[in-house]
N, C-alpha and C positions, 0 to 999 in steps of 0.2 A: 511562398505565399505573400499577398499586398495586400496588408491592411484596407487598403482602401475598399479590398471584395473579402474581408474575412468577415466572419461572424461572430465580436469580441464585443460583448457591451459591457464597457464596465463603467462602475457606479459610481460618484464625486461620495455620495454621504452610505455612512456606515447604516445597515437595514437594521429596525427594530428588535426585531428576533434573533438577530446574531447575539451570539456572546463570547463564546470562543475566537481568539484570535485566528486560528484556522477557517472557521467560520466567517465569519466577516471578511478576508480574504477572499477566499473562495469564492462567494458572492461577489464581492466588487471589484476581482480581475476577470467576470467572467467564466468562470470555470465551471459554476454550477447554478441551476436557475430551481427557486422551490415549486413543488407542484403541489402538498397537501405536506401537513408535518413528517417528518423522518421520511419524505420522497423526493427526490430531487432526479432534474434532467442533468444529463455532462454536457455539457457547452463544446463547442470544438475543440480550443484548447484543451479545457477540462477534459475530454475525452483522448486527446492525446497523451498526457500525462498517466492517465487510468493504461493507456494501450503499453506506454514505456516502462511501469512498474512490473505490468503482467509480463512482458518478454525478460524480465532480468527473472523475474521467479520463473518461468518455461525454462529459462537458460538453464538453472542451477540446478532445478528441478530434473532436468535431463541428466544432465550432468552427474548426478547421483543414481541415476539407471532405471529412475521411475518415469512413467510410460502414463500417457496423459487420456484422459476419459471424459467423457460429456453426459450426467446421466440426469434424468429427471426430473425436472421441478416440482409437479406433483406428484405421489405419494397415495398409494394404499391405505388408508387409516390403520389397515389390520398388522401392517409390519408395527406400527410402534406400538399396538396396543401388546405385542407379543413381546417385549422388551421393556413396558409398560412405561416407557417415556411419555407418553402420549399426556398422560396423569402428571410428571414431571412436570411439563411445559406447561398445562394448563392452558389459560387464556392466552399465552403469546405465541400458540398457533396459532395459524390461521386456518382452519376447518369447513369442510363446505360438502355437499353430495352434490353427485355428475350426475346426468339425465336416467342414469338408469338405478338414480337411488345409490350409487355403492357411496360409502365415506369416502371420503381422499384430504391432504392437508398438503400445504406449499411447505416445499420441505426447510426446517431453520438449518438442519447437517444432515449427515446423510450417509452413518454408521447405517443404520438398516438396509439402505439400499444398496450399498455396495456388498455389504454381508449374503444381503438375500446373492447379488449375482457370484459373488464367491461359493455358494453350497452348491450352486450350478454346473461352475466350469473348472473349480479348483479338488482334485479325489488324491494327486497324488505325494508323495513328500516331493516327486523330481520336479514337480511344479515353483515348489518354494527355494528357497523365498521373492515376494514379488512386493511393488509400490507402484500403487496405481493412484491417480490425482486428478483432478479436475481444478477449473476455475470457473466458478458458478453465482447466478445471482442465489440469495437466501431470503427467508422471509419471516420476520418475528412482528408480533402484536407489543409491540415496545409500549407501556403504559406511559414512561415521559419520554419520549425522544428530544434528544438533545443533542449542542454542540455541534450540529451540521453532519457531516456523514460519520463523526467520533460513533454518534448512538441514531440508528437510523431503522426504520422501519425493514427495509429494502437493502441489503447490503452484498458485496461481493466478495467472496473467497476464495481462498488456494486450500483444498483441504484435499490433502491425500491420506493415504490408509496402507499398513502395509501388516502381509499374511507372513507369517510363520511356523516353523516345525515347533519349537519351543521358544521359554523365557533367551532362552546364550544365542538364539539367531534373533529375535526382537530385540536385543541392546543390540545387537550390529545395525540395525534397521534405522532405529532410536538416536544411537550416533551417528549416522550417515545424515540423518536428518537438520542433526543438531548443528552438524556442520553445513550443510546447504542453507540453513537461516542465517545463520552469520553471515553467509558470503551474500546473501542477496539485503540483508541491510545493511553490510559494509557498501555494496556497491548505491544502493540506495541513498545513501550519505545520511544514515538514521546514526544518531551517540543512543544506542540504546543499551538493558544490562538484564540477566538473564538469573532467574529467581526460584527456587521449587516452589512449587504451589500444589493446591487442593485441587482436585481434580473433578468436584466436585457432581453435577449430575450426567458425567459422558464417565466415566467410572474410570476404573482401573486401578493399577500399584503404585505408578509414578508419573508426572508431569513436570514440565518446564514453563515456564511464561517469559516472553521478552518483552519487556517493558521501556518502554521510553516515560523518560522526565515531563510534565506538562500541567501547566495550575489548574486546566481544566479539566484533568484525566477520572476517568470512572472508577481506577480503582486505586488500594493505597500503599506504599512499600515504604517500610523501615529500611534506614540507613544510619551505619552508626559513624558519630562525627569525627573516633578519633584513627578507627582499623576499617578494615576494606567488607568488614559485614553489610550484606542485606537481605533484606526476605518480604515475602508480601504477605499480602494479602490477612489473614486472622491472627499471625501474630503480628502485624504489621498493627493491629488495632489494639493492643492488649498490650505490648511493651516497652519499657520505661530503659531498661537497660541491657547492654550488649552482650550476648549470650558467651560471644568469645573476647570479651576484652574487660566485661564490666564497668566498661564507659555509657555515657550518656547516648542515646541515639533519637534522630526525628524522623518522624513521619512525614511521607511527602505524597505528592500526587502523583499519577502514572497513564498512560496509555495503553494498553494490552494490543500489542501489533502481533504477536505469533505464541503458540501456544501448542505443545509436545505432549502425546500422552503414550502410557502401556497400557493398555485396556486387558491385555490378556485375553482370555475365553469367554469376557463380559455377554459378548455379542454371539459370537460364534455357535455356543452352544445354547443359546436357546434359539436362533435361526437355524440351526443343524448346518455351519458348515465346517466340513471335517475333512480328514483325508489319510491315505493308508502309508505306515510308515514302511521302513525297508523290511521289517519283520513280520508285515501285512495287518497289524494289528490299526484298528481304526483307532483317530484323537481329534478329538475338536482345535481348530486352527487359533494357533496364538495370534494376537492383532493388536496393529499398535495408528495411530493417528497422529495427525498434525494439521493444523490447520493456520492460516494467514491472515487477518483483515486488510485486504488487498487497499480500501475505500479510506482504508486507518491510516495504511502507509503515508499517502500523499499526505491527511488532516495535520500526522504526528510529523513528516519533515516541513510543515510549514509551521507550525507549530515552534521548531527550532530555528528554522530562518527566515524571522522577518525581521523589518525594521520600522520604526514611522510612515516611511514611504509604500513601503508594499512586503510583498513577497519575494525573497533574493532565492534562486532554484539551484540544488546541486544539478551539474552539469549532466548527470547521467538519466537524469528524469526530467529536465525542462521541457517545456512543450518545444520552444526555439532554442536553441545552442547559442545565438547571435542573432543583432538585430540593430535594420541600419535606418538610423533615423534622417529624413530630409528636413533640412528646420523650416525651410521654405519651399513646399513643391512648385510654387508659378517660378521659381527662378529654374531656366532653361539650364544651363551648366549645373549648379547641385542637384538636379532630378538627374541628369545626363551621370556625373560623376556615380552618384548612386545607384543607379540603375546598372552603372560598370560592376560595382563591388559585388552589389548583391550576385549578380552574373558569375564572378570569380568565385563567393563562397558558395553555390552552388555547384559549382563544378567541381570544390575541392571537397564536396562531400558534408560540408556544413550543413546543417538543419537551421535555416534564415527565413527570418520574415522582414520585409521592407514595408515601414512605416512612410507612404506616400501621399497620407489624408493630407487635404486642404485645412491645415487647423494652424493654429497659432503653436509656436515652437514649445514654449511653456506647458500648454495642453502634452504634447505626445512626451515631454520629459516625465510627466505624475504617470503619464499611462504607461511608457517604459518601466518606470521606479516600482510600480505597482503592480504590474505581470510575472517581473524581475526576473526578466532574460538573463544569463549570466554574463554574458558580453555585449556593448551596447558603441556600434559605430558611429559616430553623428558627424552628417555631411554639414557643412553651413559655408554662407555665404565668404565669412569673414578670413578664415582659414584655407576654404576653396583659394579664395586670391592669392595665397602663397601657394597652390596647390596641396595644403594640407589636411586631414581628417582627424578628428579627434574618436579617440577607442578608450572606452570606458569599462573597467571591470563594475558588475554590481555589488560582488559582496565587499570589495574593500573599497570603491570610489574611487580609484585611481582613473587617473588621466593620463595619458599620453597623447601626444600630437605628431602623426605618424604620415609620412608620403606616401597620395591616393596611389600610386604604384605599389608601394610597399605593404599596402592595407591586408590584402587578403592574407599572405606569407606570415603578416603581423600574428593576425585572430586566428591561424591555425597553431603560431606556438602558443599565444597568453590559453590557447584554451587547452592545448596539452598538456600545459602546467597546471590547470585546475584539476586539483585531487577528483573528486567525483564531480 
């Protein structure tokens, strides 16, 4: 991709409305453009970075043996009224009647709908256990949205669902789970740390929340200062001292990026779906849930790396991998050199964009610092005379000054070495 034909507007001054550093990011690398509170468009970039989150989650999601679903945005009214979430949510539906008069609502999740098609298809134990998952847009009537996609009208998730015979096959479910969210915010490059929580109106016996650290986070988790205790959420708001240590502990703020549940029979049995065990006797289907804020991930790893300058991207989610800056495109030899490199890491499979605009060299350095490529080659005049290039890591600022020969071979090791 060349800058000079990409679709990247970004902003010199931070927009009024931002507040979250994620926020204001996102907005002034381009990533995301506002269209009405809590709605936003994804920008090119922005929309690649959405696309490289979603394939680490398919990846792991596979990977764990669950089997991927695309189901419905709208919504029946009558499933949630039978499960009587409908009253739950209240106003952060969104509710409306289709031309022939029936109710219907955009769906916020979508235990009902997948339940409904489970009573359908699923009758026998030989069926179970199964994980079936989507990634879907959602839709809540957010009363303050906030923080940019943190809290957003419109938002997208990983939420799968998985049936079982009993409680002893849903903790195998539950665990398979627990472990594919690790692996996909390790690979994500998220520090985040994983909490029991209240499970609160999606029910059930037990949940898990993964939380990442963040000053602008919605929700709140104790940690105690002197042992390896934490926890969220209500006693997160209620206590002064550490449950296993009797030290002091603080409260801090958090992101809720994935969140585990046991639902049990919650759903199953009052949607009737059930199935006959090896003794023929019929049971309503154990179920358990998980779901991702797909839109969170990105908010919450930028959140953890930025700097003054911009946003510095773990390697595995950047929208570019590298990225070669010309300081002066009229000068015929550094467009010419560049033009080589870029060519080279292209072939070796890098994801590169070549900064070719006609702008002043200082300009495409704030715009480099501020998209925060993780690798950043810069042709210039000065260097070019020795025939040299200079290769810039973004997260630590290193410099090297490396032989245009030796360039491409360069940026394939420094970028092996970047952990994510």
């Amino acid at each position: 991709m060349r800058w000079s034909k990409a679709f990247i507007p970004t902003l010199k001054e931070t927009p009024n409305e931002a507040e979250a550093k994620s926020h204001i990011l996102m907005l002034r690398a381009g990533l995301i453009s506002k269209l009405a509170a809590g709605i936003y468009t994804y920008l090119p970039i922005g929309f690649k970075v959405l696309k490289k989150v979603e394939e680490i989650v398919r990846r792991h999601m596979d990977a764990a043996g669950a089997q991927e679903v695309l189901m419905p945005a709208m919504h029946p009214k009558e499933l949630w009224e039978k499960t009587g979430r409908d009253k739950a949510l209240g106003e952060e539906m969104y509710s409306f009647k289709d031309r022939t008069g029936r109710d219907m609502v955009l769906g916020p999740t979508h235990e009902e709908v997948i339940t409904d098609l489970a009573s359908h298809y699923i009758k026998s134990y030989k069926q179970l256990p199964i994980i079936l998952y989507q990634i879907q847009t959602k839709f809540r009537d957010e009363p303050r949205p906030r923080f940019g996609v943190i809290r957003s009208k419109e938002f997208i998730m990983k939420d799968a669902y998985s049936f079982n015979t009993d409680d002893k096959d849903l903790d195998k479910s539950y665990k398979k789970m627990h472990k594919a969210y690790c692996g996909i915010f390790d690979e994500c490059g998220l520090d985040y740390f994983v909490v029991e929580a209240d499970s609160g109106f999606m029910g059930g016996s037990e949940s898990a929340e993964f939380m990442v650290a963040a000053d602008n986070g919605e929700d709140l988790f104790a940690k105690c200062k002197k042992c390896d205790y934490i926890t969220g959420h209500g006693i997160a708001e209620t206590a002064d001292i550490c449950p296993k240590c009797s030290k002091e502990i603080e409260v801090k703020r958090a992101i809720e990026v994935g969140h585990i549940f046991k639902l049990g029979t919650k759903y199953t049995k009052v949607l009737g779906a059930s199935f006959l065990d090896e003794g023929g006797k019929l049971n309503d289907i154990t179920m358990g849930c998980y779901g991702i804020g797909v839109n969170r991930i990105i908010a919450s790893v930028i959140e953890q790396n930025n700097d003054d300058n911009g946003i510095i991207w773990p390697k595995a989610i950047a929208p570019f991998e590298a990225l070669v800056v010309v300081c002066n495109a009229k000068h015929e030899d550094s467009l010419k050199a560049a033009e080589g490199i870029y060519a080279g890491l292209k072939e070796a499979g890098i994801d590169v964009l070549l900064d070719d605009r006609d702008l002043r060299a200082g300009v495409k350095f704030k715009d480099a610092d501020l998209i925060g490529i993780p690798l950043q080659i810069v042709v210039g005049e000065r260097n070019l005379a020795s025939s040299k290039v200079e290769i810039k890591v973004r997260k630590t600022a290193q410099i090297k000054l490396m032989g245009v020969e030796e360039c491409v071979s360069e940026a394939e090791k420094t970028l092996d070495l970047l952990r994510v």
